[in-house]
N, C-alpha and C positions, 0 to 999 in steps of 0.2 A: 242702713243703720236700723237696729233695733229699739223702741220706744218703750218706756211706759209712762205715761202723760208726758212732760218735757223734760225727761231725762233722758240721755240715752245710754245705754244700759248694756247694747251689743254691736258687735258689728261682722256682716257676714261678709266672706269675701270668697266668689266663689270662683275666682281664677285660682285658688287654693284650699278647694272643695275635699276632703278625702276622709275617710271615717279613721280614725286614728285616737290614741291614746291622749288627755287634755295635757300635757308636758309637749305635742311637738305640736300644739298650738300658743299655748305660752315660749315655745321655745320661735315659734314662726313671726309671730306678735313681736319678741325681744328683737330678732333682725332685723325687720322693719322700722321698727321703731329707733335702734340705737347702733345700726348698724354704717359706717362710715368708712374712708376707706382707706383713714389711719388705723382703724382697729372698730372697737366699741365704746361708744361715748360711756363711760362709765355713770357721768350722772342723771343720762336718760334711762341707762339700763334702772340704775336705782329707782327711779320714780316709774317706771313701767310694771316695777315688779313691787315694787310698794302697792304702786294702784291696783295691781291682780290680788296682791296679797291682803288687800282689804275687802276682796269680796270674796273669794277662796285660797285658802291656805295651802299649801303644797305640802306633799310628803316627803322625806330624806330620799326618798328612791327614786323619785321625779327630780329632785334637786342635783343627784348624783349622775343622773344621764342626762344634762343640757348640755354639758361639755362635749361628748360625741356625737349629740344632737346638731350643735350648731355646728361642726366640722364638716356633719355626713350632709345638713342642712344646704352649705357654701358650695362644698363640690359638687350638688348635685345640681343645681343651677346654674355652676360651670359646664355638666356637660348638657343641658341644656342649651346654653347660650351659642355651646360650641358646635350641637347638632343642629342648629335655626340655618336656612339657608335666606342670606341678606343681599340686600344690595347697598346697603351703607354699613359696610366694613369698617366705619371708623368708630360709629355708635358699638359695635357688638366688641372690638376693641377697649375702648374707653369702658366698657362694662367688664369686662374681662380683666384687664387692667384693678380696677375698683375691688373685682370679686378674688385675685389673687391676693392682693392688700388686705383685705377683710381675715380671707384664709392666715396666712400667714401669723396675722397678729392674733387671732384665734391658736392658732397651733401652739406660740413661741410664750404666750403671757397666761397658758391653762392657770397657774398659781392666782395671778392676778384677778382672769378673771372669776374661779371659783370662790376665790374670798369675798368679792364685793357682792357674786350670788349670793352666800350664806349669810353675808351681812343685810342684803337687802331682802332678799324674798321671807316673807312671811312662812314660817314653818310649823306644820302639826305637829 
């Protein structure tokens, strides 16, 4: 965690270290955060993106690419999961399981969830 006197203000995490554009960290932050494996808790997402969007504000063009963000985001953790070699195939299952569920209701609710983005993320 990041500090400054008794706030904390940031948080690194470096199993998901990569230099990259600040939309597929906002976008990495949203799955973590509201990611479930009925879908996307909608009212976590709301207060995730509230809380970002009180300390920077996003652009239309960051707002316009989460949607293939968090798709390209799900699958790619899928083939991750699915390149790990385990020996508790019920654990990489049950995540698999979770991450198809996630995908899917990503895929099927785009409308859904683009509107509660524009509704909740703070916009320049």
């Amino acid at each position: 965690m990041l500090r400054i006197k008794d706030s904390v203000v940031g948080l690194v995490d470096f199993d998901s270290l990569v230099s990259a554009p600040r939309i597929v960290d906002v976008q990495n932050g949203l799955l973590y955060a509201a990611g479930t494996e009925q879908g996307i808790d909608l009212s976590k997402m709301r207060a995730f993106l509230q809380g970002y969007g009180s300390v920077l504000r996003l652009v239309p063009a960051e707002v316009s690419l989460m949607h293939p963000l968090m798709i390209d985001r799900v699958a790619s953790i899928m083939s991750n999961v699915l390149a790990e070699r385990t020996t508790n195939s019920g654990r990489k299952d049950s995540v698999l399981v979770f991450l198809v569920n996630l995908l899917s209701w990503v895929i099927h609710n785009k409308r859904t969830f683009v509107d509660h983005l524009l509704a909740s993320a703070r916009i320049e």
